[in-house]
N, CA, C and O atoms as a Tinker XYZ file with bonds, in Angstrom:
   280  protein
     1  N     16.354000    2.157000   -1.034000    73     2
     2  CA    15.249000    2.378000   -0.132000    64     1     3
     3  C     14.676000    1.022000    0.310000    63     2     4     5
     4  O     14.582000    0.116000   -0.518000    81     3
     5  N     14.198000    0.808000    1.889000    73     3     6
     6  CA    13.113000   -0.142000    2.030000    64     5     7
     7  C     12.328000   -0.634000    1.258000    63     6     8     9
     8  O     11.592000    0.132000    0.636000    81     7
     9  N     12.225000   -2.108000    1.041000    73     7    10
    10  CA    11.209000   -2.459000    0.567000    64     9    11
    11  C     10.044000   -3.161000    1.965000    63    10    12    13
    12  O     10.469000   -3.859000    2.886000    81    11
    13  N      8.899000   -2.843000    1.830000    73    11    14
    14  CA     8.163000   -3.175000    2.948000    64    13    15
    15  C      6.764000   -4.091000    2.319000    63    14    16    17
    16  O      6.556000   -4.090000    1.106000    81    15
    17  N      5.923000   -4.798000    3.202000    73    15    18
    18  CA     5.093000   -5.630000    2.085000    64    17    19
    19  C      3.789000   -5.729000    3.306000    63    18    20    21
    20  O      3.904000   -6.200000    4.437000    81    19
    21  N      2.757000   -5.231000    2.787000    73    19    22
    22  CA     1.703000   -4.860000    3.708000    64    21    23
    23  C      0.507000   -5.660000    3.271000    63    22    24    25
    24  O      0.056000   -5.550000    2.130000    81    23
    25  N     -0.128000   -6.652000    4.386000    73    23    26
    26  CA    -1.372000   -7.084000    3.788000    64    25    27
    27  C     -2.313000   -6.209000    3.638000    63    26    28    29
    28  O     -2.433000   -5.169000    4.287000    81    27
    29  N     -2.989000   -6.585000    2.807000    73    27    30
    30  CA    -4.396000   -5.496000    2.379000    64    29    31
    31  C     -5.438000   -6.641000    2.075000    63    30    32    33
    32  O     -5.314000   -7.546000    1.251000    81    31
    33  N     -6.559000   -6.380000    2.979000    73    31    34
    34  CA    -7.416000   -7.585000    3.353000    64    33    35
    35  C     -8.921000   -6.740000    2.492000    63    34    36    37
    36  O     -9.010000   -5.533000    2.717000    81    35
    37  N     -9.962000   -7.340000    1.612000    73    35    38
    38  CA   -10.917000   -6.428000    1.425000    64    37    39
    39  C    -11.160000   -6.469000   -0.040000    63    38    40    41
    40  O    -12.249000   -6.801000   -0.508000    81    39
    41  N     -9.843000   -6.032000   -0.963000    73    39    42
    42  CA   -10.123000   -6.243000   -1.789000    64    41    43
    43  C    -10.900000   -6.972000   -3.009000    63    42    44    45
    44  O    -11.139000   -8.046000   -2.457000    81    43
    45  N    -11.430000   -7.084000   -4.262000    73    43    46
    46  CA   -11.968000   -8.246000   -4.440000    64    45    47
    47  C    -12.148000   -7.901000   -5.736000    63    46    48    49
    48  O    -13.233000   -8.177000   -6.247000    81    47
    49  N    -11.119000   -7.228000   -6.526000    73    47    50
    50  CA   -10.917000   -7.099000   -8.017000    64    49    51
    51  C    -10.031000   -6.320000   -8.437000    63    50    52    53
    52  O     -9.645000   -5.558000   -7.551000    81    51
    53  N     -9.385000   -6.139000   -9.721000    73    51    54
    54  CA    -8.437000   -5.392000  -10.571000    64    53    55
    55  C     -8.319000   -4.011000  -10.193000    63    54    56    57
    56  O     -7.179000   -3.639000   -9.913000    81    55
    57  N     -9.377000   -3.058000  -10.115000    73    55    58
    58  CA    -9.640000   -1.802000   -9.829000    64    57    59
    59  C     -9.086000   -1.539000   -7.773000    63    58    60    61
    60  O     -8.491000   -0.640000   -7.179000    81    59
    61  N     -9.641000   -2.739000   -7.389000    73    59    62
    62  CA    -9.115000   -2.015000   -5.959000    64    61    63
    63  C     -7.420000   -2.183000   -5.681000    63    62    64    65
    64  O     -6.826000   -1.477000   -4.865000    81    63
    65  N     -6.737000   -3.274000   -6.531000    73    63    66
    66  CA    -5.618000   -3.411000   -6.084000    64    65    67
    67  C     -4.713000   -2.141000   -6.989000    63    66    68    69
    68  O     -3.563000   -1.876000   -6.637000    81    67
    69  N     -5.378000   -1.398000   -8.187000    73    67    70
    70  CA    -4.993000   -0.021000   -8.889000    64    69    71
    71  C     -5.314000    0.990000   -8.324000    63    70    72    73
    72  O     -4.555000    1.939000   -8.518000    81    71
    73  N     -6.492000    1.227000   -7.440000    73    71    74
    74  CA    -6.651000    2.051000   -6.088000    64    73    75
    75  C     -5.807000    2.141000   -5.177000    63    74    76    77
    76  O     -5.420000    3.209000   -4.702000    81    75
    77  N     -5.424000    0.999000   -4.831000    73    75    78
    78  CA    -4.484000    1.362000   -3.719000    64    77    79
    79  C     -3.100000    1.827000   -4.134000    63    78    80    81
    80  O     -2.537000    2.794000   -3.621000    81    79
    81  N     -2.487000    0.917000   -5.296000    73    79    82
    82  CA    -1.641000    1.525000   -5.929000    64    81    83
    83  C     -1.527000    2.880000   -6.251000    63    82    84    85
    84  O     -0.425000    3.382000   -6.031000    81    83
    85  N     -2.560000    3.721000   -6.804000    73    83    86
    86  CA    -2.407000    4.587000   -7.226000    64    85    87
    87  C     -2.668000    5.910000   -6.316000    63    86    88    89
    88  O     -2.488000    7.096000   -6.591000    81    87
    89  N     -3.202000    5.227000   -5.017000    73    87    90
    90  CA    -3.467000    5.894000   -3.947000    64    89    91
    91  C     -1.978000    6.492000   -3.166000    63    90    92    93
    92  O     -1.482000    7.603000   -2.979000    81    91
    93  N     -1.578000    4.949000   -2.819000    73    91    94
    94  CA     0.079000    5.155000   -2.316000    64    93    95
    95  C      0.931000    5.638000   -3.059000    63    94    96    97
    96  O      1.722000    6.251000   -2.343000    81    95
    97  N      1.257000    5.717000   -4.253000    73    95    98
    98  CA     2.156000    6.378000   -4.930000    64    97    99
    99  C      1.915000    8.284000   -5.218000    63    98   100   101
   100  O      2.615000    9.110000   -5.805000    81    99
   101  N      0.765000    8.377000   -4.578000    73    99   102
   102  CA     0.834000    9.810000   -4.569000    64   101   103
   103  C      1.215000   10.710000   -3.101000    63   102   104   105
   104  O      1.233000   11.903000   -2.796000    81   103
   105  N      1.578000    9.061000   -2.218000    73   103   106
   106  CA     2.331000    9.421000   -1.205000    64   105   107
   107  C      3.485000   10.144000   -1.133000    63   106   108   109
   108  O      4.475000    9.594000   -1.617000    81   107
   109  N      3.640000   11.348000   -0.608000    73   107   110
   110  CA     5.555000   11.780000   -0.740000    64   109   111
   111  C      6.429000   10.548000   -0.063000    63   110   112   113
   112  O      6.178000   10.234000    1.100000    81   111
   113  N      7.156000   10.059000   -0.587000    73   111   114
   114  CA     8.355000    9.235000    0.172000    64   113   115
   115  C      8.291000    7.421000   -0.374000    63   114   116   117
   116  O      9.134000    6.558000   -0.128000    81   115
   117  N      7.009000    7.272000   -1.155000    73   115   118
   118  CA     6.361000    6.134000   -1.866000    64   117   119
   119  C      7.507000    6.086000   -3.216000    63   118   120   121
   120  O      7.639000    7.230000   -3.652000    81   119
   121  N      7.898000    5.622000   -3.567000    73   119   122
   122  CA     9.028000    5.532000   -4.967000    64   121   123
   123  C      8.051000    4.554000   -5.421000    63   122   124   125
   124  O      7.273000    5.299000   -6.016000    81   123
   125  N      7.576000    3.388000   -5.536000    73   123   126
   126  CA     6.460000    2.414000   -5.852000    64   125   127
   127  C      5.647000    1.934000   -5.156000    63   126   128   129
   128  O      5.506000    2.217000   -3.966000    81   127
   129  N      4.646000    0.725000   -6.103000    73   127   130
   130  CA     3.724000    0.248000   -5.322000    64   129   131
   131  C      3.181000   -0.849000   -6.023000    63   130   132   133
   132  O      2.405000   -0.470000   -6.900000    81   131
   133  N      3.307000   -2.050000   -5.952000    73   131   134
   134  CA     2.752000   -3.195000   -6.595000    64   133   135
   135  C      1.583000   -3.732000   -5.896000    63   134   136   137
   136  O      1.884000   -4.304000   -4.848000    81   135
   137  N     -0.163000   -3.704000   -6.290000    73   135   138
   138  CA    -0.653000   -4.681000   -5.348000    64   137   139
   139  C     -1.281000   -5.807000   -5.915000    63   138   140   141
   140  O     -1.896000   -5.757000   -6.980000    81   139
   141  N     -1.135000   -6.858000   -5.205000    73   139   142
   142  CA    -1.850000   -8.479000   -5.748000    64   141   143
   143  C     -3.129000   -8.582000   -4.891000    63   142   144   145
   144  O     -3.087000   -8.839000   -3.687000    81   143
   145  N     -4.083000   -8.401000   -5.468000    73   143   146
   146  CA    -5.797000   -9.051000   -4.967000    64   145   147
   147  C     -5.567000  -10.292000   -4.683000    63   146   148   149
   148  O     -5.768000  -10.614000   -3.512000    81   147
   149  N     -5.181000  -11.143000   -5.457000    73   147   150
   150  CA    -4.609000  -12.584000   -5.307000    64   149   151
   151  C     -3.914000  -13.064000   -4.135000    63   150   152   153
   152  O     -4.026000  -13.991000   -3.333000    81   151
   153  N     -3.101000  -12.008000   -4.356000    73   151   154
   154  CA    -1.985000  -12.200000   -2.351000    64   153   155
   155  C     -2.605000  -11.580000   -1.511000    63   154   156   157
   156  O     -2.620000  -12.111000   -0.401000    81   155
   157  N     -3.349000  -10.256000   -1.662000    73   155   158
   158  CA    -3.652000   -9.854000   -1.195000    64   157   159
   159  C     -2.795000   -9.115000   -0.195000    63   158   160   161
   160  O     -2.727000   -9.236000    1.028000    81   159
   161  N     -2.045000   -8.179000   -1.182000    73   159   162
   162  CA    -0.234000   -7.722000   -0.459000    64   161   163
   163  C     -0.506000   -6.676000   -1.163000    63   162   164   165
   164  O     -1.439000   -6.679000   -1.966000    81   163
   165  N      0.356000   -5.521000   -0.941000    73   163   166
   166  CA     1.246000   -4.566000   -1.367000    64   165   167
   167  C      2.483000   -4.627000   -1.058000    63   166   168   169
   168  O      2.911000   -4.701000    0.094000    81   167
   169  N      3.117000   -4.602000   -2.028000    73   167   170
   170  CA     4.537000   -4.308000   -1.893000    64   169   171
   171  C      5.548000   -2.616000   -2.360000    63   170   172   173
   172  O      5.863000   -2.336000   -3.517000    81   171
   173  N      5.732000   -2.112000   -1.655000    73   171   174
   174  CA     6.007000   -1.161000   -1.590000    64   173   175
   175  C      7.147000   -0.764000   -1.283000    63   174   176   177
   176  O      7.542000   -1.250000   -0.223000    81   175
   177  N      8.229000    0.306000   -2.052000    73   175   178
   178  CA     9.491000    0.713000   -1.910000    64   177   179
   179  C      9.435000    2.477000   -1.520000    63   178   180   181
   180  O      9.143000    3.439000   -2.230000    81   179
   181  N      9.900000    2.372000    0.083000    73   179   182
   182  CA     9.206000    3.537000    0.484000    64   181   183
   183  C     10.662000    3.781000    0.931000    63   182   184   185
   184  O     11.553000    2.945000    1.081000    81   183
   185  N     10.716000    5.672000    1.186000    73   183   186
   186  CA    11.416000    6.558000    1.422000    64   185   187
   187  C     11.192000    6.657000    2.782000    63   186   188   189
   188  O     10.169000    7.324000    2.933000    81   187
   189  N     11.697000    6.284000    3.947000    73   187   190
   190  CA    11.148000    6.788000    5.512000    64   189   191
   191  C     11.649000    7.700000    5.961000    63   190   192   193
   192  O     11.286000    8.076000    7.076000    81   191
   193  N     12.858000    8.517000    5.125000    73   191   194
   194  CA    12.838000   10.436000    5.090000    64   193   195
   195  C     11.213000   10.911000    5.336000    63   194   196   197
   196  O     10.757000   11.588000    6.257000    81   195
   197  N     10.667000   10.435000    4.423000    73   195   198
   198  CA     9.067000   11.532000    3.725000    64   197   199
   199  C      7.711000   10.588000    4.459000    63   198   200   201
   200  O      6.818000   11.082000    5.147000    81   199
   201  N      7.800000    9.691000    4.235000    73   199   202
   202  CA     6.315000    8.753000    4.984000    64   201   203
   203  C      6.628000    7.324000    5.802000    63   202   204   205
   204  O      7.662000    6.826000    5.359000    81   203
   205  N      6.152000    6.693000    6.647000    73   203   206
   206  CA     6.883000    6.089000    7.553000    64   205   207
   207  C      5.498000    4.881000    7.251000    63   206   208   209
   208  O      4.501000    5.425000    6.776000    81   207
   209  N      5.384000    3.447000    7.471000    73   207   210
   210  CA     4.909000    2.252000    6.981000    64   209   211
   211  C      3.547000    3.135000    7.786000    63   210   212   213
   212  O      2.758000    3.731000    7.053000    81   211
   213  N      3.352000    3.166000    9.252000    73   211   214
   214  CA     1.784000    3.534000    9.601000    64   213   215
   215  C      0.984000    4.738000    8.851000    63   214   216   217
   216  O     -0.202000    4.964000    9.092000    81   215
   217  N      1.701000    5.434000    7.983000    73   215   218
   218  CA     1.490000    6.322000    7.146000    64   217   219
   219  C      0.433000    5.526000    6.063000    63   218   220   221
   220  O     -0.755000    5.826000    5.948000    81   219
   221  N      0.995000    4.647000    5.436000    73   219   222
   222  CA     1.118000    3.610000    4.377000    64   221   223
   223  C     -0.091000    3.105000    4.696000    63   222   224   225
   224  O     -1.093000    3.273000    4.000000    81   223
   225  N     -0.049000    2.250000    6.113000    73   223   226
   226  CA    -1.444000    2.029000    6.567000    64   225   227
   227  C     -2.612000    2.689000    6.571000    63   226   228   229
   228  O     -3.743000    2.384000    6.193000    81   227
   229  N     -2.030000    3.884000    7.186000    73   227   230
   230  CA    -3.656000    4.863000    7.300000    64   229   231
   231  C     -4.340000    5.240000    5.649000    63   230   232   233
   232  O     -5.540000    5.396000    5.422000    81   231
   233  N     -3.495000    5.306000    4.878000    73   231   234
   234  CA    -3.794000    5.525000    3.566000    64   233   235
   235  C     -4.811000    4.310000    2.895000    63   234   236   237
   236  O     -5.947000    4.442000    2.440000    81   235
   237  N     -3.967000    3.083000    3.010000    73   235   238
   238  CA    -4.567000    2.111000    2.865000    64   237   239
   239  C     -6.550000    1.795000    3.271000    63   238   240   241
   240  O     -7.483000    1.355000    2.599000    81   239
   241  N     -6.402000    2.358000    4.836000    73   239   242
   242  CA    -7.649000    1.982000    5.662000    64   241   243
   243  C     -8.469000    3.110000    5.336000    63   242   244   245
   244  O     -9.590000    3.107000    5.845000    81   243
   245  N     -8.074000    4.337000    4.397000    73   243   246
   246  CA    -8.916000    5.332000    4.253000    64   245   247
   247  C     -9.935000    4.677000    3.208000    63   246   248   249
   248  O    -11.156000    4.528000    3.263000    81   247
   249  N     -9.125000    4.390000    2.378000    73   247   250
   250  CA    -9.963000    3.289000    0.845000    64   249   251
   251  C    -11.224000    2.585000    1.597000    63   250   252   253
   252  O    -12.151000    2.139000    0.921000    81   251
   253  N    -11.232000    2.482000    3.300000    73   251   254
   254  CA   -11.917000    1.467000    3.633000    64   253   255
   255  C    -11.445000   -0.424000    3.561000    63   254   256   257
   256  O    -12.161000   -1.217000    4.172000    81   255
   257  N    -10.209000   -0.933000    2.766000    73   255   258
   258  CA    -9.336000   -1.698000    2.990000    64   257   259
   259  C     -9.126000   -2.089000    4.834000    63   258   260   261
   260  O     -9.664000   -1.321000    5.632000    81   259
   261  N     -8.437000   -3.135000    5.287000    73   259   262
   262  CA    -7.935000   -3.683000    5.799000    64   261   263
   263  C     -6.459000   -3.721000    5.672000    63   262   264   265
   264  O     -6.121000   -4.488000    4.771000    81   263
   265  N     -5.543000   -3.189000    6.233000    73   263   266
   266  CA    -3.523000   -3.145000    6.350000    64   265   267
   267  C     -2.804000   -3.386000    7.617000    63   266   268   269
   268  O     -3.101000   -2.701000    8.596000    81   267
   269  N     -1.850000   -4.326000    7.699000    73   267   270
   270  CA    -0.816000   -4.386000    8.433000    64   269   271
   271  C      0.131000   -4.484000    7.522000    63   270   272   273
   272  O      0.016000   -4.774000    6.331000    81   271
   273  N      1.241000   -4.185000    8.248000    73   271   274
   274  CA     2.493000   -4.726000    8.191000    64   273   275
   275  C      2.968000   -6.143000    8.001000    63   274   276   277
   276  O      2.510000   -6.844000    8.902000    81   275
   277  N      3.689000   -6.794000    7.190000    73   275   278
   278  CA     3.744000   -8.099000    7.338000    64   277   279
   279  C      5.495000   -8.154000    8.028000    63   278   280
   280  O      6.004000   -9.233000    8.333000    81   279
């Protein structure tokens, strides 16, 4: 599967980069989800059968976060 790597702008501790993680992986088509506050990234190994990257995004921006595509 794709690996895809999305900035996520906003964050600003341990708990939001496990939010988002744990947000996206209850995505159908999400297989993982690593995020760095530090990089301020997600990295993500997605299925684009089941959810497609602007998917990924909107999920992201629901948290209230900041996401593109890198």
């Amino acid at each position: 599967m794709p690996i895809f790597t999305f900035r996520v702008e906003g964050m600003h501790c341990g708990s939001c980069s496990l939010l988002v993680d744990d947000t996206l992986e209850d995505l159908p088509g999400v297989l993982s989800s690593q995020t760095s506050v530090k990089k301020q990234q997600s990295t993500v190994d997605l299925d684009l059968t089941h959810t497609s990257p602007e998917q990924v995004v909107t999920a992201i921006a629901e948290l209230g976060y900041t996401a593109s595509l890198v």
